[in-house]
N, C-alpha and C positions, 0 to 999 in steps of 0.2 A: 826555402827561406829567401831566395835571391831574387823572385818573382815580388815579394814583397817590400815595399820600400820601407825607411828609417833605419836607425841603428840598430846591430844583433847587440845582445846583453848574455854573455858568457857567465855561468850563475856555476860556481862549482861548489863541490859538497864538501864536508868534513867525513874522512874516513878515521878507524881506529877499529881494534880488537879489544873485546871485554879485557882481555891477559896477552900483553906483549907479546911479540913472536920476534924471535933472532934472525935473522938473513933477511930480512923482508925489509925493501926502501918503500918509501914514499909512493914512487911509482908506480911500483907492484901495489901497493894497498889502492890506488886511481886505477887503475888496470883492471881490479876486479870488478865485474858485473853479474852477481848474481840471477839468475832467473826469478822477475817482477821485479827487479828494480833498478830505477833510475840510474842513468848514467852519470860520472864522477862530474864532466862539465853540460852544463844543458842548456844550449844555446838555442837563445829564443827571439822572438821580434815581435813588436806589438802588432796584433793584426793576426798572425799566425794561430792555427788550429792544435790543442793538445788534445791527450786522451787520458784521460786521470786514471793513476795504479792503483790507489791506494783512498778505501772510505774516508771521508771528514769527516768529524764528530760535529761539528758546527752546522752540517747541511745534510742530514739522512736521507732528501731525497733526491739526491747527486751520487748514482752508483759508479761503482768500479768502470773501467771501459767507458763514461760516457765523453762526449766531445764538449768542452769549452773554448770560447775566442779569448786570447790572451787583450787585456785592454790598458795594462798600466805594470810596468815591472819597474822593480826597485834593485838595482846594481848592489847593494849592500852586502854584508857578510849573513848579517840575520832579517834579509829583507822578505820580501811580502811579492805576490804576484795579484793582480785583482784582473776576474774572468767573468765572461758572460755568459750565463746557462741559462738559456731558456728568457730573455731580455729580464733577467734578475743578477746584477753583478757582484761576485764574492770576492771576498781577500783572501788567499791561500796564503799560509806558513810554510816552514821547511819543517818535514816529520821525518820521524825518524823510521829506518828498514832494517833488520836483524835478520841472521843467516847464520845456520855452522855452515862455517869451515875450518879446514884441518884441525875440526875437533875444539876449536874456541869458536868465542860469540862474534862476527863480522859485523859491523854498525855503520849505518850510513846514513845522514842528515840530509837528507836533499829534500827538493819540492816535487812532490808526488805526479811526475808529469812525464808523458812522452811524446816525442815529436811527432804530429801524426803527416802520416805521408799519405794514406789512404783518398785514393779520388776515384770519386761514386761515378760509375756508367751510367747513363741515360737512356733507354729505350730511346729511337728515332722517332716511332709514331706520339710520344709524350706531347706532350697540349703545351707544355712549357719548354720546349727546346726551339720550335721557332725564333721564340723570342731574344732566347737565348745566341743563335746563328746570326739572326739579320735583327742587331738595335736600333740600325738604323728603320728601316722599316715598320718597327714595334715598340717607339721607343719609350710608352707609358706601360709596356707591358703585356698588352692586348696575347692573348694565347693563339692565335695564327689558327691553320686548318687544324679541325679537329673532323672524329668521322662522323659526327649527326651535326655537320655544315650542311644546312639547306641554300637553296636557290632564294631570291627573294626577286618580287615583281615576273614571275612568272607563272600564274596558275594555272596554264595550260601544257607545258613541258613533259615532256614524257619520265625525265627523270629532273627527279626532287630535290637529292643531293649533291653535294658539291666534292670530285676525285682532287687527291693531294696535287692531280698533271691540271688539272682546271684551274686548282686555287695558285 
């Protein structure tokens, strides 16, 4: 998130147990994370990449796991986050996540989201990592050597095409 500029938005959740539990502060019920779900605070920043836990009823073909760009967040207690999937942009709500533990219902309000950290490798022979390397030399995008690079103004050359040491 710190590669990212503007403001983080610290979006925390409402925790509770179906049926009260004794010894148990505040804390401890923030503390918990069950396995799938979202963290008590979940700090975000416009521009940033999540990975959605949990189906929308609003969007069935938005599954579990897939990747949205955050584009608009709202600091509020019962706010909204709105995301780009697939250059179609949604509002998400805070839904709710259920869990036993110790034997009661564990409930969590938050917005179904997880920070994604995941950064995709790239093959080096890729058509698009050129461009990616040197902007300046590509800067409308142009995909650099690829390996059926031909020679051009040469019809008599022994060899046709063009090695990654030539280009």
């Amino acid at each position: 998130l710190c590669r990212i500029s503007g403001s983080m938005y610290r979006l925390s959740s409402s925790d509770y147990f179906r049926n009260p539990v004794r010894n148990m502060t505040t804390s401890d019920l923030h503390a918990l994370t069950p396995e799938r779900f979202p963290v008590h605070d979940l700090c975000l920043k416009v521009g940033c990449t999540v990975r959605l836990l949990k189906q929308l009823d609003n969007y069935p073909d938005i599954k579990v796991g897939d990747r949205l760009t955050v584009t608009e967040l709202s600091n509020h207690l019962l706010g909204y986050i709105k995301c780009k999937y697939n250059n179609q942009v949604i509002s998400v709500n805070k839904a709710n996540f259920s869990s036993s533990h110790l034997g009661n219902e564990f409930i969590r309000n938050q917005f179904p989201f997880k920070l994604d950290r995941h950064l995709e490798v790239m093959c080096s022979r890729n058509k698009n990592v050129d461009p990616m390397i040197y902007p300046l030399f590509f800067p409308c995008g142009e995909q650099g050597w690829h390996e059926h690079m031909t020679k051009q103004n040469r019809p008599n050359a022994k060899y046709s095409k063009i090695s990654q040491a030539q280009f």
